[in-house]
N, CA, C and O atoms as CSV, one atom per row, in Angstrom:
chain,resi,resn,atom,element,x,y,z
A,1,UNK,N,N,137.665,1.072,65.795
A,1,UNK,CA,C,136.840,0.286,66.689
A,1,UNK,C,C,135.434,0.878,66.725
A,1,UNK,O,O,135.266,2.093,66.617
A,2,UNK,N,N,134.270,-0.110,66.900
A,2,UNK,CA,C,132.820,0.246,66.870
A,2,UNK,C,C,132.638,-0.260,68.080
A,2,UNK,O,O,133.386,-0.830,68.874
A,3,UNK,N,N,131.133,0.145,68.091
A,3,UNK,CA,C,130.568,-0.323,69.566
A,3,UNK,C,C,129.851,-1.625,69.243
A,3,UNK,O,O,129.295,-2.205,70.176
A,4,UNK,N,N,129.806,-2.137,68.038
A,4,UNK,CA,C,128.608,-3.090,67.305
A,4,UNK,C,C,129.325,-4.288,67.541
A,4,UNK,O,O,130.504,-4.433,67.217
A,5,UNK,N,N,128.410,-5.424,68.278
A,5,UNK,CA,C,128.740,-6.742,68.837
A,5,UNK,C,C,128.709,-7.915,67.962
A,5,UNK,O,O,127.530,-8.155,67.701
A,6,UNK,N,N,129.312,-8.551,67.529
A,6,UNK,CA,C,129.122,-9.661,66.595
A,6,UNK,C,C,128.383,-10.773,67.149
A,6,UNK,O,O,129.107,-11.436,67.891
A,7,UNK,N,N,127.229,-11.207,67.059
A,7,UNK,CA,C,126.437,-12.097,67.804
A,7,UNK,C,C,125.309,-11.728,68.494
A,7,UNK,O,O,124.455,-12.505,68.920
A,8,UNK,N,N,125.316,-10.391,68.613
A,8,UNK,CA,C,123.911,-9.790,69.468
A,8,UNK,C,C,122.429,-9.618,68.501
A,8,UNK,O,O,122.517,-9.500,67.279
A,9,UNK,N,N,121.665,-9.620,68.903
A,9,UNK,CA,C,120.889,-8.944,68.438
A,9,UNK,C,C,120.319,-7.606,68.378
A,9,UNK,O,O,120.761,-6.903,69.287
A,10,UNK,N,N,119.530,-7.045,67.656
A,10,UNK,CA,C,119.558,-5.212,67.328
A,10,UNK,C,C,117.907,-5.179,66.743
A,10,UNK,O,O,117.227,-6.064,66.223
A,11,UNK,N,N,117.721,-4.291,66.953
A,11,UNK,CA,C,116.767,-3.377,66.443
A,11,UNK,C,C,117.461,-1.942,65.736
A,11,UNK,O,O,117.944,-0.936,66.257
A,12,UNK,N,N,117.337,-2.206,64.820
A,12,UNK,CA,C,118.433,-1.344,63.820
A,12,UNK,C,C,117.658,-0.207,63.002
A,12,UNK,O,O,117.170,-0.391,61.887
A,13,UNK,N,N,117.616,0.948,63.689
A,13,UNK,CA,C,116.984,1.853,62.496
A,13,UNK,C,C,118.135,3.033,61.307
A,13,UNK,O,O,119.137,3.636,61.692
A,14,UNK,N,N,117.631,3.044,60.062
A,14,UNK,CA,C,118.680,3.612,59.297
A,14,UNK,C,C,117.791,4.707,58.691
A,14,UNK,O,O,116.631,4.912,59.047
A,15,UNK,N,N,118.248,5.183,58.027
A,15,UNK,CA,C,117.906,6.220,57.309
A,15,UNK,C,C,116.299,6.249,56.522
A,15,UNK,O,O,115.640,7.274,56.347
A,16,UNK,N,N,115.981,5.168,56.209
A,16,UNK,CA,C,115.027,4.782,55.624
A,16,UNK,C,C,114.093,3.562,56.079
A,16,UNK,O,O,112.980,3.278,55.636
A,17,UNK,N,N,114.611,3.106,56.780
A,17,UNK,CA,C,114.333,1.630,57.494
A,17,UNK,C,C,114.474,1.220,58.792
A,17,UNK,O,O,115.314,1.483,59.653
A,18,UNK,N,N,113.335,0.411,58.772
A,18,UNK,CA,C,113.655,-0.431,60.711
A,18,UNK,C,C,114.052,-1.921,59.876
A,18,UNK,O,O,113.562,-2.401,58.854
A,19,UNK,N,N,115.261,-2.464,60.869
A,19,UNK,CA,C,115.307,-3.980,60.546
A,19,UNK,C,C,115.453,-4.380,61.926
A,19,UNK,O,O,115.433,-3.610,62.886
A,20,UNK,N,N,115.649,-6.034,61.977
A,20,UNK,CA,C,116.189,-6.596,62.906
A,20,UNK,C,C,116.633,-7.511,62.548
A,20,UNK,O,O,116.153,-8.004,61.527
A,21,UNK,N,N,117.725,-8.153,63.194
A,21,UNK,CA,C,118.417,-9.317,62.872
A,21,UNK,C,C,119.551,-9.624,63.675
A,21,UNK,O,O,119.791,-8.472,64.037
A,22,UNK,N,N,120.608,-10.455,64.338
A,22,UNK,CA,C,121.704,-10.955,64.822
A,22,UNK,C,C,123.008,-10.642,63.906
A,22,UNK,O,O,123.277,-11.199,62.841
A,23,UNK,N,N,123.743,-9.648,64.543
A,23,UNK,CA,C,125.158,-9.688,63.924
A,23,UNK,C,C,125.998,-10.343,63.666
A,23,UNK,O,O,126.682,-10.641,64.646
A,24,UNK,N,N,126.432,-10.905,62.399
A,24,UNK,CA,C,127.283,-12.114,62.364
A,24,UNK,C,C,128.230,-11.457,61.700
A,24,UNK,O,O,128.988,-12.402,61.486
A,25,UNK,N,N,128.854,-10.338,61.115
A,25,UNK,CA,C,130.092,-9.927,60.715
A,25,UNK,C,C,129.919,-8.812,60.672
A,25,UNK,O,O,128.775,-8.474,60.367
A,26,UNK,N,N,130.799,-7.864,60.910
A,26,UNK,CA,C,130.920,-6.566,60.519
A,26,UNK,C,C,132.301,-6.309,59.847
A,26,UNK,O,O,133.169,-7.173,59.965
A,27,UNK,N,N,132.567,-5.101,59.108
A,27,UNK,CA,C,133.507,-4.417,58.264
A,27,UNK,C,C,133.667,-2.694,58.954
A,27,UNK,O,O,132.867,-2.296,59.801
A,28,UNK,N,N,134.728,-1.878,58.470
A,28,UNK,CA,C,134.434,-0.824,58.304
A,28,UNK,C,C,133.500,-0.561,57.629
A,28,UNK,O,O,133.077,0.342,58.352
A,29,UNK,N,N,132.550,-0.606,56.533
A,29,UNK,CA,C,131.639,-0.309,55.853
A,29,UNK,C,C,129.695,-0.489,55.944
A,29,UNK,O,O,128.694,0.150,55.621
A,30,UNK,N,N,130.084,-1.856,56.633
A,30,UNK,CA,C,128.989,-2.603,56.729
A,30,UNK,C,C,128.986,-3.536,57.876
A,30,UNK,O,O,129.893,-3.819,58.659
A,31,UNK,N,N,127.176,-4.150,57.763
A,31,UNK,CA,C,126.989,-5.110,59.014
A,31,UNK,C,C,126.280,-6.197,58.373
A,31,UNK,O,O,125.362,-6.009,57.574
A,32,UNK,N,N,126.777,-7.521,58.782
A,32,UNK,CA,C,126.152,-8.453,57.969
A,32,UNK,C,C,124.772,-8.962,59.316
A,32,UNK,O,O,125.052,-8.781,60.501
A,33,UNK,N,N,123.621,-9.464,58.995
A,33,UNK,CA,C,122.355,-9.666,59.878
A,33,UNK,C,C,122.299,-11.039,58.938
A,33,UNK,O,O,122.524,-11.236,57.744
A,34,UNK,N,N,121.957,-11.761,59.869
A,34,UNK,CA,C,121.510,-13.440,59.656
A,34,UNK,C,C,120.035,-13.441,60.278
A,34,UNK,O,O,120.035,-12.566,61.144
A,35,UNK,N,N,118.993,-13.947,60.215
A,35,UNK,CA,C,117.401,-14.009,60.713
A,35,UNK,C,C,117.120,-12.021,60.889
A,35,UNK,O,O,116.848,-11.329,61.870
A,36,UNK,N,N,117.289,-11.777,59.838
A,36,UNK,CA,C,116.194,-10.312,59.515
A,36,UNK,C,C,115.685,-10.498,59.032
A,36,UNK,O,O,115.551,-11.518,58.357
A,37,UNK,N,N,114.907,-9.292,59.136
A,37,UNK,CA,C,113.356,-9.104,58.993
A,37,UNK,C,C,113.404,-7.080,58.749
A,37,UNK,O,O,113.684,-6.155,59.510
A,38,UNK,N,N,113.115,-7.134,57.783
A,38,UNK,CA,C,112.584,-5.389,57.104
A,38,UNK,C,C,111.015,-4.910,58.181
A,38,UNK,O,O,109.956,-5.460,57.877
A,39,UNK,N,N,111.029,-3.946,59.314
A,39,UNK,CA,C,110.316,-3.804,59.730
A,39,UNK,C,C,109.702,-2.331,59.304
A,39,UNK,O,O,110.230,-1.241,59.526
A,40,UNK,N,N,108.363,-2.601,58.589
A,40,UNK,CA,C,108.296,-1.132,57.544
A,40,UNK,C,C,107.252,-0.466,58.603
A,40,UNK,O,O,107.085,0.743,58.444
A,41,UNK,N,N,106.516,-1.090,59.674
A,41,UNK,CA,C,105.550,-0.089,60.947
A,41,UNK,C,C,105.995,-1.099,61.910
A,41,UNK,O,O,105.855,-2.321,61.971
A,42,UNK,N,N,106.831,0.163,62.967
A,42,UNK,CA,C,106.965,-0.454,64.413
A,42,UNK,C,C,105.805,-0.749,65.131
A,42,UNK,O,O,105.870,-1.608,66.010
A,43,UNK,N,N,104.349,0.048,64.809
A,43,UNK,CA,C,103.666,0.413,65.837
A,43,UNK,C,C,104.274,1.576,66.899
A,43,UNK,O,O,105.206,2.356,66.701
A,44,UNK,N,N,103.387,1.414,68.151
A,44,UNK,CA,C,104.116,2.681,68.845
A,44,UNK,C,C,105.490,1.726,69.231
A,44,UNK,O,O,105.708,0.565,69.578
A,45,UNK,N,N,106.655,3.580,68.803
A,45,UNK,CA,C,108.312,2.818,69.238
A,45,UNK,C,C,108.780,2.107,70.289
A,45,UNK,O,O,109.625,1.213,70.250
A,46,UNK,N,N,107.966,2.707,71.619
A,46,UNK,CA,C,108.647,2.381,72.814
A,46,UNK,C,C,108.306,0.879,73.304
A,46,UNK,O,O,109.052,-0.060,73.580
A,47,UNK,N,N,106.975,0.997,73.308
A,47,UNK,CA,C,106.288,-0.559,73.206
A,47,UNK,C,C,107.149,-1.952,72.423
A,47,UNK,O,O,107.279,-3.100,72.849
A,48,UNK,N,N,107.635,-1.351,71.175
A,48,UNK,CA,C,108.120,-2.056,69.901
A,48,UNK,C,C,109.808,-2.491,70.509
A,48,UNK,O,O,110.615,-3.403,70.329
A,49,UNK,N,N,109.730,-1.349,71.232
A,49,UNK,CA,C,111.498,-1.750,71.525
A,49,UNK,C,C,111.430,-2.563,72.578
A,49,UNK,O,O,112.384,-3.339,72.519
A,50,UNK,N,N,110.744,-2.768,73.544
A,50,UNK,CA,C,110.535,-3.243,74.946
A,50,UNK,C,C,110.270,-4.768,74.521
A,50,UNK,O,O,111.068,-5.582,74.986
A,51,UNK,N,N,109.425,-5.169,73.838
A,51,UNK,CA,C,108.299,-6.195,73.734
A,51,UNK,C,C,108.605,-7.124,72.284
A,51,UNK,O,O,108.065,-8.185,71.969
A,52,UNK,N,N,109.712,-6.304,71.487
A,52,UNK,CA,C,109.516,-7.237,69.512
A,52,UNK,C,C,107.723,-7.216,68.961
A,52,UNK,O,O,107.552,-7.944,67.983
A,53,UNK,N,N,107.027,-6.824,69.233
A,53,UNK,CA,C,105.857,-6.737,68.862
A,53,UNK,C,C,105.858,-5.332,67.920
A,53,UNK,O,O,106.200,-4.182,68.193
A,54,UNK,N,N,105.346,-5.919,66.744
A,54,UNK,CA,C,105.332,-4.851,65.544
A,54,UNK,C,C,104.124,-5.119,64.616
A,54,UNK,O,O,103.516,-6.123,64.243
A,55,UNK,N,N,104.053,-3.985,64.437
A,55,UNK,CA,C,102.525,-3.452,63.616
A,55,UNK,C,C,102.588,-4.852,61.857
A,55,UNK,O,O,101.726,-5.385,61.158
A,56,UNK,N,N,103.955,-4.862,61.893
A,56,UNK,CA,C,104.312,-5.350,60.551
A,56,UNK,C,C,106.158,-5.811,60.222
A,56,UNK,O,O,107.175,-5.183,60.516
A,57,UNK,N,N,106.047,-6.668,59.764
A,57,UNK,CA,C,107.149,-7.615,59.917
A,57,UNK,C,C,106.988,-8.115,58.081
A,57,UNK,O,O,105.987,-8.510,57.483
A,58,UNK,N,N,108.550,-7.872,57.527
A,58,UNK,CA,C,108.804,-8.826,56.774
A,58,UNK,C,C,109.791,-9.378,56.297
A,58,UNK,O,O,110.510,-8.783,55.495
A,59,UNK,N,N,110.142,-11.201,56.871
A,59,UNK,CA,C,111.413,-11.810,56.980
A,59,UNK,C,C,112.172,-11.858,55.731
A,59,UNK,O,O,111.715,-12.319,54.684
A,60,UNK,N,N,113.589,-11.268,55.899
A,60,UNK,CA,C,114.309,-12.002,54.848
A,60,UNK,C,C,114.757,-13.610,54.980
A,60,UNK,O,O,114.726,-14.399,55.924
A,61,UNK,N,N,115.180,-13.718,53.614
A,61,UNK,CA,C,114.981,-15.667,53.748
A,61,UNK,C,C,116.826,-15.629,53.231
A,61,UNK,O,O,117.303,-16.568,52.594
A,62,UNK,N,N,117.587,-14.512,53.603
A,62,UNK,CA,C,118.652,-14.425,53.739
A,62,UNK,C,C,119.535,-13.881,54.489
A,62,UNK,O,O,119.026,-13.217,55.392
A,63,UNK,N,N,120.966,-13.898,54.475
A,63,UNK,CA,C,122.064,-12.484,54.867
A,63,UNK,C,C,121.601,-11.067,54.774
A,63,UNK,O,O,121.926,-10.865,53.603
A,64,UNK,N,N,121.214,-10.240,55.068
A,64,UNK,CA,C,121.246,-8.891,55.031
A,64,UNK,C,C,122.592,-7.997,54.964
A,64,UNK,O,O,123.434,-8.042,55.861
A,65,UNK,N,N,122.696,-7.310,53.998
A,65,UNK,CA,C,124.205,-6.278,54.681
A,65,UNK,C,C,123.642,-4.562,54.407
A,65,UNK,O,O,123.264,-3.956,53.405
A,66,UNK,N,N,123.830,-4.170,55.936
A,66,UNK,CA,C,123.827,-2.742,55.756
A,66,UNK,C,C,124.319,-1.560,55.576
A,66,UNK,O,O,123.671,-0.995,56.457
A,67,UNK,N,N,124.975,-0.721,55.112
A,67,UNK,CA,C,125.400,-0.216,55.751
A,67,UNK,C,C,125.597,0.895,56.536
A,67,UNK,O,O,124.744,1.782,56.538
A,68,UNK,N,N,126.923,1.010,57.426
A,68,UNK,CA,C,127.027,1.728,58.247
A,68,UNK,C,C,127.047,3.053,58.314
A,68,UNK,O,O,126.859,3.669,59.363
A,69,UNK,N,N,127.329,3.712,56.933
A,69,UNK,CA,C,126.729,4.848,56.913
A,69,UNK,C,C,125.147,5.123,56.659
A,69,UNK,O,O,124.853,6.283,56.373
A,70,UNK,N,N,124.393,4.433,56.714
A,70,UNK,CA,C,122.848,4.607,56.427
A,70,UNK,C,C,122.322,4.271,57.436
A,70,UNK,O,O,121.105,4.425,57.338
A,71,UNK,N,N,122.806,3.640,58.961
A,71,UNK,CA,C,122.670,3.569,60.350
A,71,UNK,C,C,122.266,4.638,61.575
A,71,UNK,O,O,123.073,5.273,62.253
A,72,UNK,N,N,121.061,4.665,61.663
A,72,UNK,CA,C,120.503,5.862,62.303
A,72,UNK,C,C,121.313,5.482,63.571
A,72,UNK,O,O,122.485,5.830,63.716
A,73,UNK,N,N,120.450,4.561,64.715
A,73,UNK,CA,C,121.420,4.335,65.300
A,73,UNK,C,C,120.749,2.938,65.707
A,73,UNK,O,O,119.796,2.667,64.977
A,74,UNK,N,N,121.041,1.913,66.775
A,74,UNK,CA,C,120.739,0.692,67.010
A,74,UNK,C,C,120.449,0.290,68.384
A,74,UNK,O,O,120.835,1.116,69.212
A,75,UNK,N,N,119.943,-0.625,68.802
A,75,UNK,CA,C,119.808,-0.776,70.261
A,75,UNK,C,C,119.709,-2.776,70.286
A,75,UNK,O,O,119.175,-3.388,69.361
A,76,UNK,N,N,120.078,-3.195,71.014
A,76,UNK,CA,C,120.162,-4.694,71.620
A,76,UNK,C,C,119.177,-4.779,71.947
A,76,UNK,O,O,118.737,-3.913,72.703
A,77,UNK,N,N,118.163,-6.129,71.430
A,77,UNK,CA,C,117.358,-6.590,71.860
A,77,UNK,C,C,117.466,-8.162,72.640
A,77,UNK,O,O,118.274,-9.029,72.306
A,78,UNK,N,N,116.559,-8.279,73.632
A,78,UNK,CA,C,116.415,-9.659,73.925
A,78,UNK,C,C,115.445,-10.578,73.786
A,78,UNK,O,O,115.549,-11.681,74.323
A,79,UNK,N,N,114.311,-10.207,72.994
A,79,UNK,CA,C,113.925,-10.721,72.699
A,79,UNK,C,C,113.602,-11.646,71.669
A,79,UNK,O,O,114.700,-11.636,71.112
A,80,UNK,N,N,112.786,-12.593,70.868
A,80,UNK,CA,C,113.349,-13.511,70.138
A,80,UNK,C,C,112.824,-12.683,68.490
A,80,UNK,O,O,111.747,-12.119,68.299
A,81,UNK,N,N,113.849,-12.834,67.584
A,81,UNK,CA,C,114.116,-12.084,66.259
A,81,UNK,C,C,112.669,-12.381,65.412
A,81,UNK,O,O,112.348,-13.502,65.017
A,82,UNK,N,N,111.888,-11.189,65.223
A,82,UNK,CA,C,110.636,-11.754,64.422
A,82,UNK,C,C,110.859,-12.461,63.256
A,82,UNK,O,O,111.819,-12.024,62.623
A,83,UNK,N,N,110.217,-13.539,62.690
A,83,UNK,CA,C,110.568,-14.634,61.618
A,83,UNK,C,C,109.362,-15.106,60.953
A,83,UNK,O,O,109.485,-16.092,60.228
A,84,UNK,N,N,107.678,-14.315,61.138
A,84,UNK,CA,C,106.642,-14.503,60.499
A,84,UNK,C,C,106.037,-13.039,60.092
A,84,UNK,O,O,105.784,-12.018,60.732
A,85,UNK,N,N,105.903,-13.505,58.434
A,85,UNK,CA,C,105.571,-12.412,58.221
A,85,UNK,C,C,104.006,-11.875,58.402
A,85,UNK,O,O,103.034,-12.593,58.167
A,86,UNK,N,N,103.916,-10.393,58.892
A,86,UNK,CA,C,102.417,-10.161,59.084
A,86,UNK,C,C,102.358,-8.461,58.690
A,86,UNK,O,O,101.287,-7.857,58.723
């Protein structure tokens, strides 16, 4: 059992990467993200986590799968999933 919600949204940082996107499946291995977006500058973090406002945004125009061992760690967002790239 994980703590990771199928349907939520995340601000997901891994080893190498910020993403975001809505959980639509998970595995032991992996997490599948539907409306991500590769976020390569948060801007400042705390702001970024509070607000979805980022220095730089760029949408995938697919499924994402990550995985869970390359998962720094994650946090639920409520705000709405960035989807333009800048």
């Amino acid at each position: 059992m994980d703590s990771i919600e199928v349907g939520k949204k995340y601000l997901i940082r891994t080893v190498t990467n910020y993403f975001t996107g809505r959980v639509i499946n998970k595995t032991d291995f992996d997490i599948v993200l539907e409306d991500a977006a590769w976020i390569p500058d948060t801007g400042r973090f705390s702001d970024a986590v509070k607000s979805g406002n980022f220095t730089e945004v760029e949408p995938y125009q697919d499924k994402v799968i990550i995985s869970k061992s390359a998962i720094v760690d994650m946090t639920i967002i409520d705000y709405d999933l960035p989807r333009i790239a800048k």
